[in-house]
N, C-alpha and C positions, 0 to 999 in steps of 0.2 A: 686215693688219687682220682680227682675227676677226668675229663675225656679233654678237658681245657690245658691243665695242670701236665697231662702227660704230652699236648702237643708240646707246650711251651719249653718244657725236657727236654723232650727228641729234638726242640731246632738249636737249643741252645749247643746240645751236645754234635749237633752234627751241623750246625753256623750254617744252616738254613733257614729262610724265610717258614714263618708259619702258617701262611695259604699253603703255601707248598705241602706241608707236613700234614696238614689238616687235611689235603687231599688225597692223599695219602694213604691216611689213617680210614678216612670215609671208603674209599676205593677197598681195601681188605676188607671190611665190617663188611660191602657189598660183597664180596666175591665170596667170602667164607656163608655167606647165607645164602646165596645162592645154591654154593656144592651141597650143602645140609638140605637145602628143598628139593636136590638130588638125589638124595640119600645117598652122599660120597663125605668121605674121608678127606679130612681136609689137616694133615701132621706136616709139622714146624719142627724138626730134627732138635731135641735137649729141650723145646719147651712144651708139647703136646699136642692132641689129636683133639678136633671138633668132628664131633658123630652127632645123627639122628638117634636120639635113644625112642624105647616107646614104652608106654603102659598099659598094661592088658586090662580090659573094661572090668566093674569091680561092683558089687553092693555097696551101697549105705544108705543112709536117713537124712533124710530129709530135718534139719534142724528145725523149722517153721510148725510142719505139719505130723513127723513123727512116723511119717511113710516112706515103707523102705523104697528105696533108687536105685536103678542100674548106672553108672558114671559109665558113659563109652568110653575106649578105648584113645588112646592119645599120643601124638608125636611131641616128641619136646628136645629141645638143643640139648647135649650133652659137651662136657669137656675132661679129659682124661688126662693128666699131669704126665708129663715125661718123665725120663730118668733125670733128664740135666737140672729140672725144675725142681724136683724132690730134693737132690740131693743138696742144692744149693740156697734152700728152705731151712732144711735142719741146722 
C-alpha cells in the first residue's frame, strides 16, 4: 500500500476530505521524526514503538580497492511491533 492508497482508505473510512487526511498523515511522519532525532520513544499502544537504534562502527573492505575500512558508527530509525500488531498478523 502506497502513502496515496492509504490516505484514500483512511478518508473513505472515516468520510473525510483527503487534504485533511493527507495532513494528517504528513503532520505524524513529522512529529515521529522528530522525537527519533531526540532520541525519544515514540509507542502507539497495540501497534508499536519507533526508537533510534544504533550501530557500533565496524571493519570491512573496500570492494573497489580491496583495502580494509573502518565504517563509523551509525544512528538509524528503528520499529519494534507491539503485542496488538503481532498478534493480529498471525
Amino acid at each position: 500500500m502506497t502513502k496515496r492508497e492509504l490516505i484514500s482508505e483512511l478518508a473513505s473510512r472515516t468520510n473525510s476530505p483527503k487534504k485533511e487526511v493527507e495532513k494528517l498523515i504528513s503532520e505524524m511522519v513529522k512529529i515521529v521524526t522528530e522525537e527519533i532525532k531526540k532520541n525519544s520513544k515514540v509507542s502507539i499502544t497495540s501497534f508499536g514503538t519507533f526508537y533510534l537504534g544504533k550501530i557500533a562502527k565496524r571493519h570491512g573492505r573496500d570492494p573497489q580497492t580491496g583495502k580494509d575500512i573502518t565504517i563509523p558508527d551509525m544512528k538509524i530509525p528503528r520499529f519494534r511491533a507491539g503485542k496488538g500488531l503481532k498478534e493480529n498478523v498471525r
